[in-house]
SENUMAR-940329 format. One line per field, with one value per residue (C-alpha): residue in one letter; residue number from 1; x, y, z. Coordinates in pm, 1 decimal, always signed. Last residue first. Example, Ala and Ser with C-alpha at 12.3 -4.5 7.8 and 13.67 -1.06 7.14 Angstrom:
2
residu: c(s:a)
num: c(2:1)
x: c(+1367.0:+1230.0)
y: c(-106.0:-450.0)
z: c(+714.0:+780.0)
END
This chain:
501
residu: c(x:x:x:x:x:x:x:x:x:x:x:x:x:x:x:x:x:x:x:x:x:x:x:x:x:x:x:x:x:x:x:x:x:x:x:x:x:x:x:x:x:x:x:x:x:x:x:x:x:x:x:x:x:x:x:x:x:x:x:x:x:x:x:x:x:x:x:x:x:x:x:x:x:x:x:x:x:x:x:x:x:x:x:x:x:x:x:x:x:x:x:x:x:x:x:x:x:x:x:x:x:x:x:x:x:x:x:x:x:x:x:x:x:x:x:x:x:x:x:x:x:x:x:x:x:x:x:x:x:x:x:x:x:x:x:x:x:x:x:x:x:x:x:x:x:x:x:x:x:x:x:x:x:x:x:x:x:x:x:x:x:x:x:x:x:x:x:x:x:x:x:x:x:x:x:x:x:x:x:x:x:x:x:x:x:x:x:x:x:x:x:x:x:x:x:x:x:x:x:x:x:x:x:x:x:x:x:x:x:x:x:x:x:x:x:x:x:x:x:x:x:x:x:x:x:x:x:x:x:x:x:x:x:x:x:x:x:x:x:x:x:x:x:x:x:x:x:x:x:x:x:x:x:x:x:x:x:x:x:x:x:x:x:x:x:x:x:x:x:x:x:x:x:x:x:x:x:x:x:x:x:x:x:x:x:x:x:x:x:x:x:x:x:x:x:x:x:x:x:x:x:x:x:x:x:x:x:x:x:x:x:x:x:x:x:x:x:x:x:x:x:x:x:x:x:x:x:x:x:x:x:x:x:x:x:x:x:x:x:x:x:x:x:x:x:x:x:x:x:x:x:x:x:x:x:x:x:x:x:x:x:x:x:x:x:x:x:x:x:x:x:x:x:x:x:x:x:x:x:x:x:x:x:x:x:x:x:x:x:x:x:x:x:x:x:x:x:x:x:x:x:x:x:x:x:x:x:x:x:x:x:x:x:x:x:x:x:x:x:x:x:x:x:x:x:x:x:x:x:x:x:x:x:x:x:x:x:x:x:x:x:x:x:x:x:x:x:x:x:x:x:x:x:x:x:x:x:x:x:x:x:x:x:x:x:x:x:x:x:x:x:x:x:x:x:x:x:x:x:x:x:x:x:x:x:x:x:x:x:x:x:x:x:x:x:x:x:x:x:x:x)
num: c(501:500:499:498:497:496:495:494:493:492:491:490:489:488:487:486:485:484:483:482:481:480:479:478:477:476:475:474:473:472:471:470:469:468:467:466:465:464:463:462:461:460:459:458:457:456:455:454:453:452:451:450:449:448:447:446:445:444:443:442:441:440:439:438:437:436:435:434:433:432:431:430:429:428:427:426:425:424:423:422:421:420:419:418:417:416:415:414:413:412:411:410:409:408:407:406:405:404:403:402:401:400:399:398:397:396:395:394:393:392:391:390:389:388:387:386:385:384:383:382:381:380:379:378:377:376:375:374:373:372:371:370:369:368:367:366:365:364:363:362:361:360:359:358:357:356:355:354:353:352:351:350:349:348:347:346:345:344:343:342:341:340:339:338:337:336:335:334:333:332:331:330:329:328:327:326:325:324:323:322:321:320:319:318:317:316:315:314:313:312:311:310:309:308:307:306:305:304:303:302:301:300:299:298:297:296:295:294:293:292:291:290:289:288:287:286:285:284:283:282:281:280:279:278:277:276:275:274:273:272:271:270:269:268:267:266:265:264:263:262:261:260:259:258:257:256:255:254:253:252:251:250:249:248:247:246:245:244:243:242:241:240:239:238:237:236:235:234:233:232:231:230:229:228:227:226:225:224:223:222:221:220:219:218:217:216:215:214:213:212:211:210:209:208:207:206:205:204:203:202:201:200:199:198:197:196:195:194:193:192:191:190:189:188:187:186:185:184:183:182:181:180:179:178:177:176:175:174:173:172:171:170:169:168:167:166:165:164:163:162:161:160:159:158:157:156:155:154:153:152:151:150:149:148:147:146:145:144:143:142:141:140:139:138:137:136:135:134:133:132:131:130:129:128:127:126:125:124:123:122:121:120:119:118:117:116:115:114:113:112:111:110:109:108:107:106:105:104:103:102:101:100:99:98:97:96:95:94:93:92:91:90:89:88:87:86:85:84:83:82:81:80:79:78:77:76:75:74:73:72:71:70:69:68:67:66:65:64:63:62:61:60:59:58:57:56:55:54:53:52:51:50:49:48:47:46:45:44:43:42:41:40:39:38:37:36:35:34:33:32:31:30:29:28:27:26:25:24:23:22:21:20:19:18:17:16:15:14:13:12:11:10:9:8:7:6:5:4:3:2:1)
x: c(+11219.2:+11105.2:+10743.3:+10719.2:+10746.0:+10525.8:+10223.5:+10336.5:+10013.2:+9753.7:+9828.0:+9545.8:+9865.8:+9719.5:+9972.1:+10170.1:+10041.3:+10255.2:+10252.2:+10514.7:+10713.5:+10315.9:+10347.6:+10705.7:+10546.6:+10294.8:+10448.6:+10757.1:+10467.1:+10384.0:+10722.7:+10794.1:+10483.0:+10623.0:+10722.7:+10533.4:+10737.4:+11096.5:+10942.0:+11010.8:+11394.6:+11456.2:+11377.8:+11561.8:+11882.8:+11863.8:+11827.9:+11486.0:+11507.3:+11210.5:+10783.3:+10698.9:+10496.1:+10706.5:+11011.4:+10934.6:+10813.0:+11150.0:+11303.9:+11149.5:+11204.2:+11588.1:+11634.7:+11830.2:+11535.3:+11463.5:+11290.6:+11158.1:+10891.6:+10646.4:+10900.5:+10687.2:+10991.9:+11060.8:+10953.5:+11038.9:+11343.3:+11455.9:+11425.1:+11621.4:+11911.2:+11926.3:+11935.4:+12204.4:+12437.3:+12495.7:+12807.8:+12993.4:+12810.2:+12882.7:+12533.7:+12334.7:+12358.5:+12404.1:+12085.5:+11904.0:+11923.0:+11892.1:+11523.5:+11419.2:+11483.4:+11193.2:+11039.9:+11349.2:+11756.0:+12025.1:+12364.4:+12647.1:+12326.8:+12583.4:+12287.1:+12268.0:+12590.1:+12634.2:+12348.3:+12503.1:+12875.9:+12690.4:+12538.3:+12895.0:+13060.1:+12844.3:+12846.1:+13198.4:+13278.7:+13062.4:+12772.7:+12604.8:+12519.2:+12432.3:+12728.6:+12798.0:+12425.2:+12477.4:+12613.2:+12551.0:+12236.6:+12093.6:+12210.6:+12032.4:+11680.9:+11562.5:+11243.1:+10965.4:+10923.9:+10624.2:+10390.3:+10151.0:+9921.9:+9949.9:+10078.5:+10213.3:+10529.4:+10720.2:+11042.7:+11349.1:+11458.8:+11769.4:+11548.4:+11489.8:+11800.3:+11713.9:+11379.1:+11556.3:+11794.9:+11465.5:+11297.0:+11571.1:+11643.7:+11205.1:+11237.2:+11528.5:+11905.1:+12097.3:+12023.9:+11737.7:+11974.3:+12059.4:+11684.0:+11552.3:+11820.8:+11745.1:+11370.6:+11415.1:+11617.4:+11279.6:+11022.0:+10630.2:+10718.5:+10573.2:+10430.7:+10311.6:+9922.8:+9783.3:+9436.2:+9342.4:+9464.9:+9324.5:+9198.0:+9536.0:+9738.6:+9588.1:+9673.2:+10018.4:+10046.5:+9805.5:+10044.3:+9868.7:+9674.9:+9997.7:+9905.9:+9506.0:+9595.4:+9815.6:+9565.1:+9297.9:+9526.9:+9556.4:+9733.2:+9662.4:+9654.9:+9961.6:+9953.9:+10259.0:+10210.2:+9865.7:+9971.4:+10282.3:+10013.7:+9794.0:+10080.2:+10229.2:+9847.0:+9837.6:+10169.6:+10111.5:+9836.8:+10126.5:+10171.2:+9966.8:+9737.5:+9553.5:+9286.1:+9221.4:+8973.3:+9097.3:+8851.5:+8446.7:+8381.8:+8694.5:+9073.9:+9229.9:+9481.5:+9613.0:+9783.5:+10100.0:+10272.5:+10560.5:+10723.4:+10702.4:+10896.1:+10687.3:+10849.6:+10635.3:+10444.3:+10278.5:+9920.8:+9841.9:+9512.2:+9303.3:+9628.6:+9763.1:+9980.6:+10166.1:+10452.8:+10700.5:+10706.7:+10756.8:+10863.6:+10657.8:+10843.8:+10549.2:+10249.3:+10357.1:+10338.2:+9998.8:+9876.5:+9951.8:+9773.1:+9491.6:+9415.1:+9218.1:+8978.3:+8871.9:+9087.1:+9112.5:+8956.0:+9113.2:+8850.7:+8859.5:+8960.8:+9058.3:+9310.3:+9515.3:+9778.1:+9714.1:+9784.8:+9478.3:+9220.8:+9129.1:+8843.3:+8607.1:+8599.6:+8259.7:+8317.3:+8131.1:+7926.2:+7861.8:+7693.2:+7730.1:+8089.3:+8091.7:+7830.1:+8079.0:+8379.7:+8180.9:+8113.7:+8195.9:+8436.4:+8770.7:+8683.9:+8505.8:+8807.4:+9034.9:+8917.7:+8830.8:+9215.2:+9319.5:+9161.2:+9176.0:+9586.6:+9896.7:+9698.3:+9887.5:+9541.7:+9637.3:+9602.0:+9324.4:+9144.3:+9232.7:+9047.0:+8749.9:+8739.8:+8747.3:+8450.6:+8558.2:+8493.1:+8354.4:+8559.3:+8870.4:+8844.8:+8742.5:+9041.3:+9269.9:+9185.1:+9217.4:+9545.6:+9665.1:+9534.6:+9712.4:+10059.1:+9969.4:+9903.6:+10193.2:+10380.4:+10287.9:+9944.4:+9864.0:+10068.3:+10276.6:+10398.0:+10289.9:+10553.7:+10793.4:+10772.5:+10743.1:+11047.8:+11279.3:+11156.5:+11236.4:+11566.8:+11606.1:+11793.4:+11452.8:+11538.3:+11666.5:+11347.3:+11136.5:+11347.8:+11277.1:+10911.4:+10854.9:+11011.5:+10838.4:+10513.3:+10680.5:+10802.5:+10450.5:+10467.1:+10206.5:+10471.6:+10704.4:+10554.3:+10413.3:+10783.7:+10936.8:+10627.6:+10685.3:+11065.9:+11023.9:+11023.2:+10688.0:+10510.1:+10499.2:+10352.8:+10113.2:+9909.5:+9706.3:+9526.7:+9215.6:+8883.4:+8706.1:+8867.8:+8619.9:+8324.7:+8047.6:+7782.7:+7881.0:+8152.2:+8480.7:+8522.5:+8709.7:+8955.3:+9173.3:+9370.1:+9141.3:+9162.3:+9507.4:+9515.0:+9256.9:+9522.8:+9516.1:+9342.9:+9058.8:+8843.3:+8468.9:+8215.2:+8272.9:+8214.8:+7905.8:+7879.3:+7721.5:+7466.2:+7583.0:+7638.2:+8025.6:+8247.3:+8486.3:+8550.0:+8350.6:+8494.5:+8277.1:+8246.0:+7913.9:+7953.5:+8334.9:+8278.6:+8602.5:+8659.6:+8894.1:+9217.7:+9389.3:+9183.9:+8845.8:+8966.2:+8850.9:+8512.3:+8394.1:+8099.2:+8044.0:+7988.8:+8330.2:+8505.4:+8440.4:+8556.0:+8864.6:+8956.2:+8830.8:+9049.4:+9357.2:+9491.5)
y: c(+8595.3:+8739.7:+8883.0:+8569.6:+8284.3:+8540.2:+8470.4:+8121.5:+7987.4:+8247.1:+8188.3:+8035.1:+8015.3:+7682.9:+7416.7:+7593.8:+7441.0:+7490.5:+7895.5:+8038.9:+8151.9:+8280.0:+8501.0:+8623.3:+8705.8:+8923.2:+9061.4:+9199.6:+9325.5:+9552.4:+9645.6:+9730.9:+9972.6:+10284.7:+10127.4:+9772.7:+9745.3:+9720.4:+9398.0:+9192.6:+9360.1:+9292.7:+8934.8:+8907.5:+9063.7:+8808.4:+8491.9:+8304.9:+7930.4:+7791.4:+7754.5:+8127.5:+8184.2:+7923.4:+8090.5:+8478.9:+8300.6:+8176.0:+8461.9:+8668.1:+8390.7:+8413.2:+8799.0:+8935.5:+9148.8:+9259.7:+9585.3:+9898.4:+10144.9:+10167.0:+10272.2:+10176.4:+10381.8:+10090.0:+9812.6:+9874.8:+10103.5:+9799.8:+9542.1:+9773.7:+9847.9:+9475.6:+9374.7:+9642.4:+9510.3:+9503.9:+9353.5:+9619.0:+9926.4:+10169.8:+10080.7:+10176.9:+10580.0:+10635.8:+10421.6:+10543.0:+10884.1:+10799.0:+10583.8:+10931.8:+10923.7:+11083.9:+10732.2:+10599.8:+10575.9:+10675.4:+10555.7:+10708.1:+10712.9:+10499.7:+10186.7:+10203.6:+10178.5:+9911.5:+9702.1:+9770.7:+9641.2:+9322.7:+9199.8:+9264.5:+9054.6:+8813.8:+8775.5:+8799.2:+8540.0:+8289.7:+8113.0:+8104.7:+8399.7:+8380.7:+8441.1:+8755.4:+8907.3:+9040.7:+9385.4:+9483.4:+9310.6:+9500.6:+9873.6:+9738.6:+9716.5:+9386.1:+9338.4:+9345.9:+9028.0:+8833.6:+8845.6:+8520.8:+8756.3:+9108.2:+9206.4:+9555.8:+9521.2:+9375.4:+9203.9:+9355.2:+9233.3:+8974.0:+8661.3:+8770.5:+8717.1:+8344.4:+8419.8:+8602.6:+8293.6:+8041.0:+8375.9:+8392.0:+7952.6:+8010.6:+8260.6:+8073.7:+8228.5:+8453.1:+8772.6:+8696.3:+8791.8:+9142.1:+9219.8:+9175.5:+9377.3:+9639.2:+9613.6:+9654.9:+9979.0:+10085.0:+10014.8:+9943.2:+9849.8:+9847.4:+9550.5:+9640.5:+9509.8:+9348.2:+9474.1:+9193.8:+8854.2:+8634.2:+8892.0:+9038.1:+8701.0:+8661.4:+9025.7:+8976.1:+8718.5:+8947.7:+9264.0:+9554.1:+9393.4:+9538.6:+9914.3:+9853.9:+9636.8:+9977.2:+10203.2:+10037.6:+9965.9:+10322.1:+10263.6:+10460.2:+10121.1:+9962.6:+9758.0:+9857.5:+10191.8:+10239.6:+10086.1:+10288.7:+10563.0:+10428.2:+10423.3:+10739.9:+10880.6:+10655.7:+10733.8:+11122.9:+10787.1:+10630.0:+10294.8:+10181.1:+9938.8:+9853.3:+9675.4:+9707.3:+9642.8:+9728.4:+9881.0:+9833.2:+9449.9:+9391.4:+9241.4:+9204.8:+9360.7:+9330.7:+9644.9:+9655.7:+9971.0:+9998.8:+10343.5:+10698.8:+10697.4:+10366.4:+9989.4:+9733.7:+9471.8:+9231.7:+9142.1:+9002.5:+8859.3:+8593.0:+8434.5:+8379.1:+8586.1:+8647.4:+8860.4:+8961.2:+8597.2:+8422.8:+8595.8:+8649.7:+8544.6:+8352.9:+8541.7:+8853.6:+8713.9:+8531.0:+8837.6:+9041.2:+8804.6:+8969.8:+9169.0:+9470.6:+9597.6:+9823.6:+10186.6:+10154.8:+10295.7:+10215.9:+10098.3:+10098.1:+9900.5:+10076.5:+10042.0:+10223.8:+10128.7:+10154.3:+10471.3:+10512.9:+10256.7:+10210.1:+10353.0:+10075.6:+10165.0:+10098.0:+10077.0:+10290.9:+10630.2:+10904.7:+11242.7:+11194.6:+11233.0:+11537.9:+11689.4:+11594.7:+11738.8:+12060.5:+12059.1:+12354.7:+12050.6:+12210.7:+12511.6:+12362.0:+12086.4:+12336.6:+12565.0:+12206.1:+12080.4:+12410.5:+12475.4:+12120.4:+12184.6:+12061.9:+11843.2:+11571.0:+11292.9:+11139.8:+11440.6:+11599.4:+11251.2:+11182.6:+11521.6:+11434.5:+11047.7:+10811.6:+10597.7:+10541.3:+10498.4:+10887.6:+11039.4:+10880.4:+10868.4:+11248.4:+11348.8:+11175.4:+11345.1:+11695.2:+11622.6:+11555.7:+11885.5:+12047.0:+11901.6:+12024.3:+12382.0:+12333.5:+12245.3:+12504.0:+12440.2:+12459.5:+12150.1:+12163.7:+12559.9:+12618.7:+12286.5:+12422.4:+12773.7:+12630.2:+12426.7:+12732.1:+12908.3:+12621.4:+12575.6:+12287.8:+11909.4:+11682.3:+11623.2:+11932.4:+12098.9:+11818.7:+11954.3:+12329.5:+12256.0:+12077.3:+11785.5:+11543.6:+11649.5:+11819.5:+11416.3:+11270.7:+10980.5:+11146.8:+11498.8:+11234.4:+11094.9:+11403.3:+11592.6:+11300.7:+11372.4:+11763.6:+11697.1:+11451.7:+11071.7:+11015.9:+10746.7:+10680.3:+11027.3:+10963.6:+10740.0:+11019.6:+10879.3:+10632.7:+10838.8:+10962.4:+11313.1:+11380.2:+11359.4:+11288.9:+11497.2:+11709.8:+11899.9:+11982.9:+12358.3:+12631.3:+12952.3:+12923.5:+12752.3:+12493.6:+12371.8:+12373.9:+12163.9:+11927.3:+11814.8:+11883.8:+12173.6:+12157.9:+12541.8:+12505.0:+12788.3:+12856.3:+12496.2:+12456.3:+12277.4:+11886.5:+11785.2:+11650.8:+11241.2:+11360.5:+11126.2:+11388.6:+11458.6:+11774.2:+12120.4:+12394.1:+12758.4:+12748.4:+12948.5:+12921.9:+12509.1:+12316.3:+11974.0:+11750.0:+11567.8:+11249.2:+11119.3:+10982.5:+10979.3:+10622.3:+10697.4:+10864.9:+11063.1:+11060.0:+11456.5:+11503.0:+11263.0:+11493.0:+11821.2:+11648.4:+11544.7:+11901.6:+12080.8:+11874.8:+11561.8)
z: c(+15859.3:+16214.3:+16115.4:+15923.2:+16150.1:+16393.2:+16160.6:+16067.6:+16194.6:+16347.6:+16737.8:+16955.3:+17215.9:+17358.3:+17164.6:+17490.1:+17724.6:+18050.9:+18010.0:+18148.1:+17795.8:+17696.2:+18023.1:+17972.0:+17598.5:+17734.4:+18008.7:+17712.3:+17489.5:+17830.3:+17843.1:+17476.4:+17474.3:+17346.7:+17086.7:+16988.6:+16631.8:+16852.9:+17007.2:+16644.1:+16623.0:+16950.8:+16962.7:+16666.9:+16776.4:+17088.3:+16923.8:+16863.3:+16860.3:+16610.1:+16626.2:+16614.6:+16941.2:+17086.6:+17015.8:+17121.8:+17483.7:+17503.9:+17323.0:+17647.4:+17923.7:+17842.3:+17847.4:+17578.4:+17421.4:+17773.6:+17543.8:+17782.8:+17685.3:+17943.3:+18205.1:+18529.1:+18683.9:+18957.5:+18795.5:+18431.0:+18488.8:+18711.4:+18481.0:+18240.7:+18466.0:+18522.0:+18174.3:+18085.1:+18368.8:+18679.3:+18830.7:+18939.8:+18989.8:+18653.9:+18496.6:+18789.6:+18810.4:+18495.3:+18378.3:+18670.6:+18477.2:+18125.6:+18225.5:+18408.0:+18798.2:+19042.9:+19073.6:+19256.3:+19276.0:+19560.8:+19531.7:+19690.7:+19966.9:+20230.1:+20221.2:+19843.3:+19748.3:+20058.1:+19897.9:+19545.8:+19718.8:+19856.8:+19569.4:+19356.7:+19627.3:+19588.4:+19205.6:+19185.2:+19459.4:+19254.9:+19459.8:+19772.6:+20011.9:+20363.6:+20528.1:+20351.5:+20403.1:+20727.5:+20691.0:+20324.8:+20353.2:+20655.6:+20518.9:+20201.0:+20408.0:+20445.1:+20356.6:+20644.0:+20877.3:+21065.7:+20765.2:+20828.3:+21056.4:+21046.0:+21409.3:+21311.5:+21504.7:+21227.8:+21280.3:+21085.2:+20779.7:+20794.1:+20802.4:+20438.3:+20307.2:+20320.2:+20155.4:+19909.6:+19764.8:+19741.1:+19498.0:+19280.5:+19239.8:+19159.6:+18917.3:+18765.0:+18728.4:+18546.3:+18715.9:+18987.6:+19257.6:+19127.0:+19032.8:+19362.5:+19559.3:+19268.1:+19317.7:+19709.4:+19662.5:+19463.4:+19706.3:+19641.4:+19307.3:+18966.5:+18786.4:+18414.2:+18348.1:+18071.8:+17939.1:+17728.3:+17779.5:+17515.1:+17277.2:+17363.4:+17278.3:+16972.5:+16868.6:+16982.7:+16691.6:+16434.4:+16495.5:+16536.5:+16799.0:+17056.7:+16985.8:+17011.7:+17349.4:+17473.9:+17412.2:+17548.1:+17853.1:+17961.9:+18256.3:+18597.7:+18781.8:+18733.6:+18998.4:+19164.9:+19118.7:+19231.6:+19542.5:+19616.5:+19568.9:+19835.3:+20058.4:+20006.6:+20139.4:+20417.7:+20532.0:+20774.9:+20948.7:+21118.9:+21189.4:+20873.6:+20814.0:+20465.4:+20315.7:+19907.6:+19672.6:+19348.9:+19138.9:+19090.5:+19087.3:+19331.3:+19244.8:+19517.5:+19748.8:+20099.1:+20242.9:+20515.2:+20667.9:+20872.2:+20963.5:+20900.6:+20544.1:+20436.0:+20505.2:+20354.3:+20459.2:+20241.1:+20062.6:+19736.1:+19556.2:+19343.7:+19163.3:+19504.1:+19738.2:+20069.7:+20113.7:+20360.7:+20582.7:+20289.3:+19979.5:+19688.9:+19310.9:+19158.8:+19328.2:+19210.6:+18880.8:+18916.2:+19064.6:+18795.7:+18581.5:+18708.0:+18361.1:+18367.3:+18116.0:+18245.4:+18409.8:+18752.5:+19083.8:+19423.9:+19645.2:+20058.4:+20349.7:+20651.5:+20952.6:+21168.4:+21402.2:+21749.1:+21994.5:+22064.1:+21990.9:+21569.4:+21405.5:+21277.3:+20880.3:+20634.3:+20265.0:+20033.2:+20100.9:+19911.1:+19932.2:+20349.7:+20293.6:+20113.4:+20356.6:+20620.6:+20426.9:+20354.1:+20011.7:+19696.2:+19585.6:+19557.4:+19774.7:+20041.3:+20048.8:+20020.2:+20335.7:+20568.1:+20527.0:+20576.2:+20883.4:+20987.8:+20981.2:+20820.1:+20540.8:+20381.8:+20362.0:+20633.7:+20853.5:+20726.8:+20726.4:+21067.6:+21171.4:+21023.9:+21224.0:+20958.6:+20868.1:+20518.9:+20149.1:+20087.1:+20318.7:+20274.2:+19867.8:+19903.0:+20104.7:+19865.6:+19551.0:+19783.8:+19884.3:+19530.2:+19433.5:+19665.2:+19595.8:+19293.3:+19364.2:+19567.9:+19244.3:+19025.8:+18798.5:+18443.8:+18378.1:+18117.6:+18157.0:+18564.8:+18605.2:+18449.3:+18580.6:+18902.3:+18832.0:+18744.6:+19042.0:+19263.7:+19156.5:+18940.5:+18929.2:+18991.9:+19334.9:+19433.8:+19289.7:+19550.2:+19848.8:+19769.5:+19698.4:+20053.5:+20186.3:+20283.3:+20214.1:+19885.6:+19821.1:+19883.9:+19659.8:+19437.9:+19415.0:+19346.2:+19025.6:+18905.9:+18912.8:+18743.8:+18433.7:+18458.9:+18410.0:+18108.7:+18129.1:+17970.2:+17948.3:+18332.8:+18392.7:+18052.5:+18260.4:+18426.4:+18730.0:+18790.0:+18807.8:+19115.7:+19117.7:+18847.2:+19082.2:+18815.0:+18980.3:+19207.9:+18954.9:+19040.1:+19126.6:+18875.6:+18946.3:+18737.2:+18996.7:+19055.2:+18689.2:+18700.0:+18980.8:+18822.0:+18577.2:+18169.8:+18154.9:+17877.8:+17836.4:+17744.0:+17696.1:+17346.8:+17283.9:+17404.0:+17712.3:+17687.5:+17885.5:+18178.1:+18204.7:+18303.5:+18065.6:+18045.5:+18412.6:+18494.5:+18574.1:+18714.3:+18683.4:+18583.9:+18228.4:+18182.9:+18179.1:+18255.5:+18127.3:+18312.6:+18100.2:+18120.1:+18482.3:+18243.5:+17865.3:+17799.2:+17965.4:+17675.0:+17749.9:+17328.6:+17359.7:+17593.4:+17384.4:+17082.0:+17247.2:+17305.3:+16952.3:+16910.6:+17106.2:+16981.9:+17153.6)
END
């Protein structure tokens, strides 16, 4: 987008463009997301950075009013598969918390200078100014939807001390973080005894419309004892870089409503972003449904569906494990094979009731999973080498990888293939862009929407009109392949018949 394609969502208040770019104002020194009620700046007085880090940086404070850290997140950082994009993604899983700059540059392939200048190119901002930012967005969701103690917030929330935890806060938000909380108010929080895990509920915001068919998916491959879902919601454990966590979702009037517990608070943050990730919330599904209506068969299938959602993961070794059993067999043949894996995971000491056990790590399946396993020798043994890949770090994959990278990484392990690598780009990347052209539920779907067998090469040629959103075209047609009635589809006759001829 230009200046003035920006300029004009700023006058309409367009609350499409909420979380892709804030609007600074040289004259008040404040930046507004760009549906802000305000009256509108001239446009002398307005600069456009495209994250609120750059914005602080120059020197601006987000505005009172319309809170533009309240907004779902960018969706171009799973669009894109550039440096600045990887960067975004680990930065939000708390890599430089982890880490710091110098471990994050590894990651990505740079030195640090080379990736500040980056970063300070695309972005506006360096990466501490980003890891700052990212603090700050999280700050205000705990204060404003919780009961938390102040000092647990600086501490969830990234922060290494109160001082600097109270110094950014003031500075992003020209609050105090108790006159920040007492501003707004949402869902209540009992603090927990010490010592005891910690628990909240709170909203995650989204972009509308939103689809819970997401739920219906998750639902369809959960694992007993890890997982626990219904087309209404999904909870699970899940093991976070400090220890256990667990969250239950579901879908709420103004976001995701979501509960969670974690072991240590230093996790909430990683958490919350695992969260977003897996269900999809930073999309931009208006721009994805007007992409997919292009075509009058997919349009059908919008209007019936709209604003489909990409499942991501909440742990990418997991996705692999997950993908590697499911190859070339049912949803439901996959999901009987994990649950006997499953006894492998360790026992959770979070006391969540009906999850007794987290997924087992790879280290646990490359040891004990032998015995367990049913089938071809090939397929086993190929299960069991990724696990120990995985387990030794000869193998190491997640949100930092571009599609090329995981790609090299993957592709030589015996017994994955192509499909696998993409499954996994689209889970674990949230790769938006992704064609499982040879996968069997895919031509399924493809068939009934056009009436005859669909082959492979066809499937891909029909998807390839839906770039760079393959893999939301893909949930739509697993869906219709799912669906039990399928004289249902409401699908212009001979519409796809022709598209494929």
């Amino acid at each position: 987008m230009d200046f003035w394609q920006r300029y004009r969502a700023i006058e309409s208040r367009d609350i499409r463009f909420d979380g892709q770019f804030v609007t600074a104002v040289a004259t008040t020194k404040i930046y507004c997301r760009p549906s802000c009620p305000a009256r509108t700046p001239k446009p002398s007085n307005v600069t456009f950075y495209p994250t609120s880090a750059a914005a602080h940086q120059a020197g601006y404070r987000a505005c009172k009013r319309c809170l533009p850290e309240a907004v779902p997140g960018t969706p171009a950082w799973n669009l894109r598969s550039d440096t600045a994009a990887r960067a975004m993604r680990l930065i939000s899983d708390g890599e430089i918390d982890r880490t710091g700059v110098p471990g994050l540059a590894l990651r990505l392939g740079y030195s640090t200078r080379q990736l500040g200048r980056i970063l300070s190119s695309e972005l506006g901002a360096g990466p501490l100014a980003l890891a700052r930012a990212s603090r700050a967005q999280t700050a205000r969701t705990l204060l404003t939807a919780t009961d938390m103690p102040l000092s647990d917030v600086a501490f969830a929330s990234g922060f290494a001390s109160i001082r600097q935890f109270n110094q950014t806060v003031q500075e992003v938000y020209s609050l105090s973080p108790s006159q920040l909380r007492h501003r707004s108010r949402a869902l209540s929080h009992s603090p927990a005894a010490a010592g005891a895990p910690t628990s909240l509920g709170l909203t995650l915001p989204l972009r509308e419309p939103y689809d819970d068919g997401i739920f219906a998916f998750l639902s369809a491959r959960a694992v007993d004892g890890v997982e626990r879902a219904d087309e209404g919601g999904y909870a699970r454990l899940v093991r976070l870089p400090g220890g256990e966590g667990w969250f239950r979702a579901a879908r709420g009037r103004g976001g995701l409503d979501v509960s969670v517990r974690v072991e240590h608070l230093k996790d909430l943050p990683v958490l919350l972003s695992r969260i977003r990730r897996l269900f999809d919330l930073d999309a931009d599904p208006t721009a994805i449904d007007g992409a997919l209506s292009a075509e009058p068969a997919m349009s059908a299938r919008v209007q019936r569906h709209p604003g489909i959602r990409l499942p991501g993961a909440v742990d990418p070794q997991e996705i692999l494990i997950r993908a590697m059993v499911g190859q070339q067999i049912t949803v439901a043949a996959a999901t009987g094979v994990l649950k006997t894996l499953s006894v492998l995971g360790a026992a959770s000491m979070l006391g969540c009731p009906g999850h007794s056990r987290l997924f087992p790590t790879a280290a646990e399946i490359a040891e004990g999973a032998g015995p367990l396993l049913k089938g071809p020798a090939r397929r086993r043994a190929a299960l069991l080498g990724a696990a120990a890949a995985l387990a030794d770090g000869s193998v190491s994959i997640g949100v930092g990888d571009s599609p090329a990278e995981l790609e090299g990484k993957l592709l030589p392990l015996p017994g994955v293939g192509p499909w696998t690598v993409r499954y996994a780009a689209m889970r674990v990347l949230g790769a938006t862009d992704v064609s499982l052209d040879g996968d069997a539920a895919v031509r399924t779907g493809l068939s009934k929407l056009s009436g005859r067998p669909v082959d492979a090469r066809s499937a891909a040629a029909w998807l390839e009109q839906f770039s760079p959103w393959r893999s939301y075209a893909t949930m739509h047609l697993w869906r219709v392949a799912a669906d039990k009635h399928p004289g249902s589809q409401s699908i212009p006759p001979g519409t796809v018949r022709k598209a494929l001829s």
